[in-house]
Every structure is written in C-alpha cells, then in structure tokens.
One Martini backbone bead per residue (centre of mass of N, CA, C, O) as a GRO file, in nm:
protein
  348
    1UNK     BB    1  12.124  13.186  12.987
    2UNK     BB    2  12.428  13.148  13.014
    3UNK     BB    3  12.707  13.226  12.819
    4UNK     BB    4  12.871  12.955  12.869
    5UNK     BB    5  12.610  12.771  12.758
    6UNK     BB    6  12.575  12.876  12.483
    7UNK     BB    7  12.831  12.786  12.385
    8UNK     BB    8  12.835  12.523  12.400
    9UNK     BB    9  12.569  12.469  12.243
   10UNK     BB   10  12.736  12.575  11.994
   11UNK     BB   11  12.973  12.348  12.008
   12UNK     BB   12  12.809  12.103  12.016
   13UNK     BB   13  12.601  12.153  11.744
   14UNK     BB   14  12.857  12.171  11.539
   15UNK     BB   15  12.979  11.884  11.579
   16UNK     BB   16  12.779  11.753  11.482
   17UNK     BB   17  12.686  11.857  11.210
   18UNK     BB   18  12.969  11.761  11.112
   19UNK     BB   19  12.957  11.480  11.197
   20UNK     BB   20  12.708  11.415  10.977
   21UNK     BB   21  12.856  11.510  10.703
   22UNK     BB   22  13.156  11.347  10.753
   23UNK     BB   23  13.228  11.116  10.964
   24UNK     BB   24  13.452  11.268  11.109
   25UNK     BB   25  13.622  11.359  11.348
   26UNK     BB   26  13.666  11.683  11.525
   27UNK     BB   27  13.795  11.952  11.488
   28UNK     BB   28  13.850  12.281  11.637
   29UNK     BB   29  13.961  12.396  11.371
   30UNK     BB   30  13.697  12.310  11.222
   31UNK     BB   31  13.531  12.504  11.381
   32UNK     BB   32  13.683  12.773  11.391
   33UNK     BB   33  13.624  12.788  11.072
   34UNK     BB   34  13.295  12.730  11.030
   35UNK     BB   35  13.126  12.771  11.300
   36UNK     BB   36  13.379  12.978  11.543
   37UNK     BB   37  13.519  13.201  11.482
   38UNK     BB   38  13.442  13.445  11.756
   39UNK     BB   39  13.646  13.192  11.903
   40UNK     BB   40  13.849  13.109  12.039
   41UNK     BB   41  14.069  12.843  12.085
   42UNK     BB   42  14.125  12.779  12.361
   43UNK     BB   43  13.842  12.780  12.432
   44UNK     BB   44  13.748  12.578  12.301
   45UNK     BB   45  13.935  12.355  12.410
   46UNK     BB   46  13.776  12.395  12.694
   47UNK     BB   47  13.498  12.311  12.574
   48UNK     BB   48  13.579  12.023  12.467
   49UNK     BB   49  13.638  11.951  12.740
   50UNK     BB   50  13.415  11.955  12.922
   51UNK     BB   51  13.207  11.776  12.723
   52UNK     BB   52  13.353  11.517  12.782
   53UNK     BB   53  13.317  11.537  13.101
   54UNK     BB   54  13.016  11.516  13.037
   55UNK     BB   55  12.975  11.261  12.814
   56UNK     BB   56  12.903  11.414  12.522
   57UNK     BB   57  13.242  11.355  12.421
   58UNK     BB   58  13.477  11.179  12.224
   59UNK     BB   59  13.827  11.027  12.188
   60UNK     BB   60  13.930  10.789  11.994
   61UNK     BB   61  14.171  10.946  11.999
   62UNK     BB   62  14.461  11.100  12.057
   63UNK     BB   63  14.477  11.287  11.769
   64UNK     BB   64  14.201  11.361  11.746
   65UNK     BB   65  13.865  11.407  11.715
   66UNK     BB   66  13.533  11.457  11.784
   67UNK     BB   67  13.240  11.221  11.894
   68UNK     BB   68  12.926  11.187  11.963
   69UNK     BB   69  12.767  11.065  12.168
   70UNK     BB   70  12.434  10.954  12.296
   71UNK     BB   71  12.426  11.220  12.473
   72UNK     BB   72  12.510  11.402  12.279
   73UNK     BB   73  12.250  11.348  12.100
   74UNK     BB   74  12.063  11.453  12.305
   75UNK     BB   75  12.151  11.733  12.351
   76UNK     BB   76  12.107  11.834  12.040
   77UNK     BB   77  11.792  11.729  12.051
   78UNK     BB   78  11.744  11.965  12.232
   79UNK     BB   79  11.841  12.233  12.082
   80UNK     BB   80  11.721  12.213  11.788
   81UNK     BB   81  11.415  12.207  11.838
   82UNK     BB   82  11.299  12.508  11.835
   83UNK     BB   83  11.319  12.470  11.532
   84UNK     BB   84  11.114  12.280  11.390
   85UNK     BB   85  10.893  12.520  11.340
   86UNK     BB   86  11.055  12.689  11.094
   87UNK     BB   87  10.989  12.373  10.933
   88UNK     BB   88  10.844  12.287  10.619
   89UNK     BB   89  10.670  12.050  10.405
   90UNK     BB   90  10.593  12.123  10.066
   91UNK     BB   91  10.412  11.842  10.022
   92UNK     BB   92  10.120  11.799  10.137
   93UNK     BB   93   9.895  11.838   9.922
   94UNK     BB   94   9.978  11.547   9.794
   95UNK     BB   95   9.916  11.375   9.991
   96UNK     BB   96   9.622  11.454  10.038
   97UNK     BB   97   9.565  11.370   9.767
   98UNK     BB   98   9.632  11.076   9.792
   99UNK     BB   99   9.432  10.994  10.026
  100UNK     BB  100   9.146  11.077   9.881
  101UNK     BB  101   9.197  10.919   9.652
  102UNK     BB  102   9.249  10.641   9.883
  103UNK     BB  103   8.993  10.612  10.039
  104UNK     BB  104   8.992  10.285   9.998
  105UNK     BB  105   9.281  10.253  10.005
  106UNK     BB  106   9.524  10.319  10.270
  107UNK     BB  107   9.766  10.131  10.218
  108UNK     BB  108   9.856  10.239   9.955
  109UNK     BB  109   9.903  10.534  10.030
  110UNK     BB  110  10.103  10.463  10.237
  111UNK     BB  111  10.297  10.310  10.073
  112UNK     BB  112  10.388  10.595   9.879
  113UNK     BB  113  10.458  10.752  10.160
  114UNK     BB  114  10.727  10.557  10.220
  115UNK     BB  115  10.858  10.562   9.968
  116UNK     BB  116  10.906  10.895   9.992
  117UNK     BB  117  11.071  10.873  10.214
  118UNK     BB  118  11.310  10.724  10.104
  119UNK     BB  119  11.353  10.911   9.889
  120UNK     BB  120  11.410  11.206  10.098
  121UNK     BB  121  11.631  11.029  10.301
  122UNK     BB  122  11.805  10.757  10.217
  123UNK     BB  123  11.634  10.542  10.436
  124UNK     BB  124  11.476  10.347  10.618
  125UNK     BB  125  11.144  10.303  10.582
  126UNK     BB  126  10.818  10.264  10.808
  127UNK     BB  127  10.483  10.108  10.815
  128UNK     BB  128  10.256  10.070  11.065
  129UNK     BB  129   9.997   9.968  11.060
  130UNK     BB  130   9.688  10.008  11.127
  131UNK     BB  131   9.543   9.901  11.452
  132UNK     BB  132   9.196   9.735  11.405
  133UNK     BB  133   9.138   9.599  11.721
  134UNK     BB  134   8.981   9.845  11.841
  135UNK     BB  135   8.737   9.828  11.659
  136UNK     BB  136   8.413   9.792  11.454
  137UNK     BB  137   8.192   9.594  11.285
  138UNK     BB  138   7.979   9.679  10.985
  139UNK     BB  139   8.100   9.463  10.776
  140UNK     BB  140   8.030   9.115  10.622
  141UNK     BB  141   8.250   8.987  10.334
  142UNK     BB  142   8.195   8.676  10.102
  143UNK     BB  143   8.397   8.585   9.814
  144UNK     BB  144   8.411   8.400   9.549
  145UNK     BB  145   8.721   8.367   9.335
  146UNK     BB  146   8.887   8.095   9.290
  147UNK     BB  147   9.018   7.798   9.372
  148UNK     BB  148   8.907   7.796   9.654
  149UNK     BB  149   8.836   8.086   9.745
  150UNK     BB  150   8.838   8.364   9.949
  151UNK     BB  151   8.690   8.680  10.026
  152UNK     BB  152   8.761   8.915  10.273
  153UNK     BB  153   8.511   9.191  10.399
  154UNK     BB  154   8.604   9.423  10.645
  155UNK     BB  155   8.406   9.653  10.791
  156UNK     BB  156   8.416   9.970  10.990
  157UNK     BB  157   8.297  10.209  11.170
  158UNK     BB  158   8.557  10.437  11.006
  159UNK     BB  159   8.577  10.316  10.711
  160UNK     BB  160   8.732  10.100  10.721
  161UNK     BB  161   8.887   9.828  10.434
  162UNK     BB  162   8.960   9.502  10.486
  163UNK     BB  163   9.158   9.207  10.319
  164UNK     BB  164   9.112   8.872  10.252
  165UNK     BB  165   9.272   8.599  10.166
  166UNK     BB  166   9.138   8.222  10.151
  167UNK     BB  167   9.233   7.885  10.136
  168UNK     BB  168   9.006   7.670  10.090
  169UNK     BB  169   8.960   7.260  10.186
  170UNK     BB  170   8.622   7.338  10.045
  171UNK     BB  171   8.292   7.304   9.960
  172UNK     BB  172   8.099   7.619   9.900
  173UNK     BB  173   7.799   7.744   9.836
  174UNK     BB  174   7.640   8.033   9.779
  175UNK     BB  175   7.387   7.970   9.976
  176UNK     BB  176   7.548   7.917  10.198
  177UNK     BB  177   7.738   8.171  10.182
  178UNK     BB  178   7.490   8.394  10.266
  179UNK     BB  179   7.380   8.246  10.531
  180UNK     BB  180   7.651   8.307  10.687
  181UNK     BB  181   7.670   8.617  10.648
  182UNK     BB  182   7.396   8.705  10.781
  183UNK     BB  183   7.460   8.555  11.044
  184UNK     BB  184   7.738   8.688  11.096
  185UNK     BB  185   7.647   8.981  11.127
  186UNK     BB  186   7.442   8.951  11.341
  187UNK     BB  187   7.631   8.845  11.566
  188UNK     BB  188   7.895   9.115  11.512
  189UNK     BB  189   7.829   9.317  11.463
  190UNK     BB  190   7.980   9.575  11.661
  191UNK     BB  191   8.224   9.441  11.728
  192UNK     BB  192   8.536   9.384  11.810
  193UNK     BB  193   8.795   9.264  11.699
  194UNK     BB  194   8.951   9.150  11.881
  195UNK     BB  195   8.665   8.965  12.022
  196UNK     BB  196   8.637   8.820  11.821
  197UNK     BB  197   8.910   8.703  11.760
  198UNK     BB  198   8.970   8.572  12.044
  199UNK     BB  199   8.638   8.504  12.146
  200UNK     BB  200   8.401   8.420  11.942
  201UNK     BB  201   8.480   8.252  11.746
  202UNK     BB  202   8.610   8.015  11.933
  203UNK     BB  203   8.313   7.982  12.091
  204UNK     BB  204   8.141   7.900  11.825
  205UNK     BB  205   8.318   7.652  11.736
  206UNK     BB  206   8.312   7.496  12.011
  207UNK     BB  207   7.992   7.548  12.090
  208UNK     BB  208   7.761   7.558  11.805
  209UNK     BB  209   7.944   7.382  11.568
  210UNK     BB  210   8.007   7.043  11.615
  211UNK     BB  211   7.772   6.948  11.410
  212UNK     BB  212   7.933   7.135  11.149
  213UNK     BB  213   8.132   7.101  10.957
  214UNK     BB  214   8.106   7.350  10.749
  215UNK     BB  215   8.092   7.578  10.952
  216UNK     BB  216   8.361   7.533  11.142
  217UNK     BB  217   8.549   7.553  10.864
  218UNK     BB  218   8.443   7.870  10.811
  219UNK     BB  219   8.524   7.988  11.097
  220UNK     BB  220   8.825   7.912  11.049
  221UNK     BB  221   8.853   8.049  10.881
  222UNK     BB  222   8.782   8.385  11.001
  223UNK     BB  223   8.964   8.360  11.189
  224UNK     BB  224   9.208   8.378  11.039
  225UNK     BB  225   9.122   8.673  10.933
  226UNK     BB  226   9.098   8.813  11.182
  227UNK     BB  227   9.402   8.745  11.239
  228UNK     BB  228   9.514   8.874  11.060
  229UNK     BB  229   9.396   9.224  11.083
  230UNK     BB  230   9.520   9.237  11.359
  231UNK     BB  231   9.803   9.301  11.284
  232UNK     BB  232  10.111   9.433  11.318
  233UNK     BB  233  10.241   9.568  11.074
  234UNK     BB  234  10.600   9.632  10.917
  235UNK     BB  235  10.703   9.820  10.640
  236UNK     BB  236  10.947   9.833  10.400
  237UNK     BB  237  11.145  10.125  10.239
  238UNK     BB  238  11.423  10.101  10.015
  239UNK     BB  239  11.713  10.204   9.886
  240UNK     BB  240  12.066  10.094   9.836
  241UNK     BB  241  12.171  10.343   9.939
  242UNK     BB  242  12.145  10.336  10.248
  243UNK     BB  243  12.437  10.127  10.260
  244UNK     BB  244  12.648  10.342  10.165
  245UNK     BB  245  12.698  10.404  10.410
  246UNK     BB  246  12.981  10.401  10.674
  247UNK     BB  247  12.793  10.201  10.849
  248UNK     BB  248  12.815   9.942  10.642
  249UNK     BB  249  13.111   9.816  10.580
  250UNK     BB  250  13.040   9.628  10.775
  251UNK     BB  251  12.901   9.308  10.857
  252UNK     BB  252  12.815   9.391  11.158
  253UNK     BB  253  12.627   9.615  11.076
  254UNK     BB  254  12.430   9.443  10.872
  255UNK     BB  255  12.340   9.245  11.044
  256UNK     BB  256  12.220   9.389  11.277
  257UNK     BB  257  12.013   9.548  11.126
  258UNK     BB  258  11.855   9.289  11.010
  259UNK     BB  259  11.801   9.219  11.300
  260UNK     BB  260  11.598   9.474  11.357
  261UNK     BB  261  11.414   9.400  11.114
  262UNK     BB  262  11.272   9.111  11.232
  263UNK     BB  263  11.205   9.249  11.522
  264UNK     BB  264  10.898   9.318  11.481
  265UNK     BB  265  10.805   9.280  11.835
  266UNK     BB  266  11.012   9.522  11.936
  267UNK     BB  267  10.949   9.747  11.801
  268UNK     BB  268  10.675   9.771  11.849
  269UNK     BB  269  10.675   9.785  12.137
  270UNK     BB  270  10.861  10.039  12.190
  271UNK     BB  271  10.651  10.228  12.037
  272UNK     BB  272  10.400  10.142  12.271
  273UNK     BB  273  10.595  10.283  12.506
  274UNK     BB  274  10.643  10.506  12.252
  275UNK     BB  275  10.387  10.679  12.090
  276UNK     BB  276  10.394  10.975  12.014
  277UNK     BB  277  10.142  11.174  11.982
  278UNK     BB  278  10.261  11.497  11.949
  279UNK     BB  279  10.551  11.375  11.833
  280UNK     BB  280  10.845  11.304  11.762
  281UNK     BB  281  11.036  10.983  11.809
  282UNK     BB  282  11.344  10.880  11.973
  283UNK     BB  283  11.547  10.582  11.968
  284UNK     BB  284  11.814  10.538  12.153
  285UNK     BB  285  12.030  10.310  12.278
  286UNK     BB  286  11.886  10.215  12.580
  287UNK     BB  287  11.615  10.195  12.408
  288UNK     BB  288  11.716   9.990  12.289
  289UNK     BB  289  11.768   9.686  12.412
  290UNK     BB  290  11.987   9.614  12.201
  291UNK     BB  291  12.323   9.636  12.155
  292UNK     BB  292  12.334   9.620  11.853
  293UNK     BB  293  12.170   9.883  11.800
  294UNK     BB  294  12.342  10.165  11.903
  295UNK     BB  295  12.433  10.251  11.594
  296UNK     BB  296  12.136  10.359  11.601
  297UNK     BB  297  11.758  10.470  11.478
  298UNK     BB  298  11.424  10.557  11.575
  299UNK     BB  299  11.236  10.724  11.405
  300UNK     BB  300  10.893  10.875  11.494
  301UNK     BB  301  10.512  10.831  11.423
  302UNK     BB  302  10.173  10.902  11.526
  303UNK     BB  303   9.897  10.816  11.387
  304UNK     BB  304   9.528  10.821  11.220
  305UNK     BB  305   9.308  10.623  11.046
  306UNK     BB  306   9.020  10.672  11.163
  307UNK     BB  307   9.146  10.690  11.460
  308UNK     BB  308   9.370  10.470  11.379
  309UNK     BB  309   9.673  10.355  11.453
  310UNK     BB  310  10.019  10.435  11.390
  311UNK     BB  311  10.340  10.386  11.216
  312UNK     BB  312  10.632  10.643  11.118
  313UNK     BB  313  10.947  10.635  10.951
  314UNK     BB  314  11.280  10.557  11.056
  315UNK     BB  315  11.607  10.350  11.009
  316UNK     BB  316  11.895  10.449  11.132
  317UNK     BB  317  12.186  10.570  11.184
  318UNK     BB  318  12.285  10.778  11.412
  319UNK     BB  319  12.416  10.982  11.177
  320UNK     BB  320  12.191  11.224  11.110
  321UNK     BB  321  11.897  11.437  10.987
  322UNK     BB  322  11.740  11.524  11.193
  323UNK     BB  323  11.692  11.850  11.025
  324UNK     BB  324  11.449  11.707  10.890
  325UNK     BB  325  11.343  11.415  10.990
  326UNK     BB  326  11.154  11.520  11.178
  327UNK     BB  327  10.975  11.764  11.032
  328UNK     BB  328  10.881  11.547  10.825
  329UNK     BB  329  10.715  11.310  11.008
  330UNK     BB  330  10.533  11.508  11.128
  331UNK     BB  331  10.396  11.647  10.859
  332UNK     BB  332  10.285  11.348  10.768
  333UNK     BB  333  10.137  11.217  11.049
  334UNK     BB  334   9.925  11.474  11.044
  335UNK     BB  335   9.807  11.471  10.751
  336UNK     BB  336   9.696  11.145  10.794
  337UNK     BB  337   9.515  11.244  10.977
  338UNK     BB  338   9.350  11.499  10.943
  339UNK     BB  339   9.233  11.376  10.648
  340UNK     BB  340   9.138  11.096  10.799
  341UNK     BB  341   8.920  11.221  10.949
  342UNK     BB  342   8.634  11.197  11.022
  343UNK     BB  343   8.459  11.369  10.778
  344UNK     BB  344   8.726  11.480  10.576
  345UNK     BB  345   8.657  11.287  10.329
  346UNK     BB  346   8.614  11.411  10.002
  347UNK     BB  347   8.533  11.258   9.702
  348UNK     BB  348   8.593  11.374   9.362
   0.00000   0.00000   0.00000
C-alpha cells in the first residue's frame, strides 16, 4: 500500500476512534496532539479535504470538526479488521463451564450469557434463540401438571430439549394421554419439527380423527405446541445504562430505537440473509431497510446449539466500540458452538 493511503487509513483510524470516544466533531488540532503527532497540521488538513471528497466524513457545520460518515464507518471497519485476530476475550472457560452445567437446558445458559454481554457492553445484548424447526424429533413427552396444563416435552435427535406449557379447556385422564402419546411418538419420532408443525399434524387433525373429538381437541394443543417451539424468537437484555448514552437524548431516537426491537421479523430476515457463518456480521446504513434506524448498528454471530442455529448480538448507537465488541461476540459464538457441539458436552 502507498505510503499516502496508509497515513489516510491512519488519520480515518484516528478521527473515528476519537469520536467514539467523544462523541464531538473531531477538529485536526485534536488528531495532530493525540494521534498523528508526526504529521504536519498543513498535510492533516489536506488528508482530512480528502476524507470528506471521499465522502468518508463529514463536517457539520462551518467551523466545526469532522464526524464520519456510514460509508466511513464501513472504511474504518475494513482497517482496524486485521486487529481483531490479536484480542481475545478471557473468561471463555466460564461460558464454557456454564454450558456444560445447563447441558440440559440451553436457553437458561444463554441467557446468562446475553445477560453478561449486556454487562460487557453496556449495549443492548439479543439472543434470536436455536431455530429448532429443521431438527428431527426423538421423543414426545406429555405430562399433566394441573389445573387442566399440560406440559410438552419435545427431545431432538441433537439432544436438545423444547418445552411448552399449555392450557387446555378438556378432561384427559392419564390412560388416555399415555395411549395418545405411544401413538403419536410411532407416528412422530424421525420426522422434522418444521413438517410436523406444518403438515402432518394438520392432515391428523383434518383428516385422521374428525369423529373423536378428544384427539382432535389433544392435537390441536400439540399442533400450537411445536408451533411454539418452532418460532425463532429474540430475547433482549440490557441495563438502564445503555439510554444514557448522547444518541438516546431525543424522543426521536429513543422512538426509532424501540421501533427496532419490536420489529423482529425485520431483523429476523436481516440476520438469516447476512448469516456470518464464520465472521461477525456488522448490518448497518443500508443494510437495515428502515431509514429511521440508520443511526443504530447490530452487531452479530452466528452460533449453533447441537448443530441447531441461533443468532447473538447486540443493538447499538452508530458510534460504538467496535473494537471490543466484534471481538468479544466473535469468541462467545464461537465458544458455544464448539462446547455444544454434538459429542463435546460431558456433564460432570
């Protein structure tokens, strides 16, 4: 690289790091004392005249400093990249330890670790939970709990275990729902969650048993139950904290902000069409379809869950720090991939 595109790449480097910082236009002044000490004032000016022609950063107002742009943010992201194989976040074996203790139920343990990215960041953390409908079911299990519940127990061919809680509004004593439950795992067991949920129990009910109505009744709850477990939902976690931030000052943005999180079927769609297999994926500008949200970013991995798929993240201001949270995201998705990977989890 040209030795004048490299001092560009470090005076664009500098002025965002500055204004994540500060969250103030960045004046020449302020990069020539904190971070381009070794560059005349003159040679800044002309670099920061560049910058702007570039449509990397813009200035505000008349008299003021440069704040960058979404395309400068996307440059800046492409600099500092190489960075991130150098930081590594440490308290993995902690993650990894409280996977292996709630082997039995991951969403609890993901939601401590949302909880603690929440804390890490002080950002709006989001777990989109394992998406369980291209799994195969292993085993259904119905236990009455009172006051006319029942309790779903889907077990996966991956080992993981869905559980539904559901009202019904029938008497089913115990020999019915043993024979109901014998019968639908040989019909069930091997098939997909998806096509269960779509088609087999629908074609049950339409077509199997329209002369019994205590079956219709009992399919109708487990049809809403894997109907349940098959929705890929995202839960959010964050303290107080992350509003006090400069961007959260206007009504206008705390709006836009709460309109983002209600939309999880937008940002659902986002995510399963910029998967980031391998990478954390950073969605911002364009990428988020509603203009209203371009002054946010969601930052994301994917991870998956005995082979099943999920999304972890968090929602933030534009001005972020980018290099904590790639890396940090990064090496929890990849942590909870690898320790739940089928055969790696030995309960101790």
């Amino acid at each position: 690289m040209k030795k004048n595109q490299l001092r560009l790449n470090d005076t664009m480097k500098a002025l965002v790091d500055e204004y994540i910082v500060s969250c103030e236009p960045v004046s020449s002044r302020i990069l020539n004392e904190k971070y381009l000490g070794d560059v005349s004032s003159a040679t800044l000016r002309l670099d920061l005249l560049k910058l702007e022609q570039m449509n990397l950063i813009s200035q505000p107002h008349t008299s003021a400093g440069r704040i960058p742009t979404i395309g400068g943010y996307r440059k800046y992201l492409e600099i500092i990249e190489p960075e991130h194989v150098k930081i590594s976040y440490p308290r993995m074996d902690m993650l990894r330890d409280l996977l292996i203790h709630n082997y039995k139920d991951t969403p609890r343990a993901l939601h401590y670790i949302m909880q603690m990215l929440a804390k890490e960041t002080d950002q709006l953390s989001f777990v989109a939970e394992p998406e369980v409908s291209n799994g195969y079911l292993a085993k259904l299990e119905v236990f009455p709990i009172g006051d006319r519940k029942l309790l779903f127990v889907m077990s996966l061919d991956s080992g993981l275990d869905k559980t539904v809680i559901m009202k019904c509004d029938y008497d089913i004593t115990e020999t019915q729902l043993r024979k109901l439950v014998r019968y639908l795992n040989d019909e069930l067991v091997g098939l997909r969650i998806y096509d269960i949920a779509n088609k087999v129990l629908v074609e049950m009910r339409d077509n199997m048993h329209q002369d019994n109505a205590l079956v219709s009744l009992f399919l109708r709850e487990l049809h809403r139950a894997f109907i349940e477990i098959s929705d890929f939902f995202i839960h959010f976690d964050g303290s107080i904290k992350f509003l006090e931030q400069p961007e959260f000052d206007s009504k206008h943005a705390i709006l836009s902000f709460m309109n983002m999180i209600q939309r999880q079927d937008l940002l659902l769609s986002l995510m399963r069409n910029n998967p980031a297999r391998d990478k954390v994926c950073i969605l911002m500008g364009e990428d988020l379809d509603i203009k209203e949200w371009h002054d946010f970013v969601v930052i994301y991995g994917r991870y998956e869950v005995f082979g099943i798929p999920g999304y972890l993240g968090v929602l933030a201001p534009i001005r972020t720090d980018y290099r904590k949270l790639i890396p940090l995201i990064r090496d929890i998705t990849e942590t909870i991939t690898v320790t739940t990977r089928r055969g790696m989890i030995v309960p101790q």
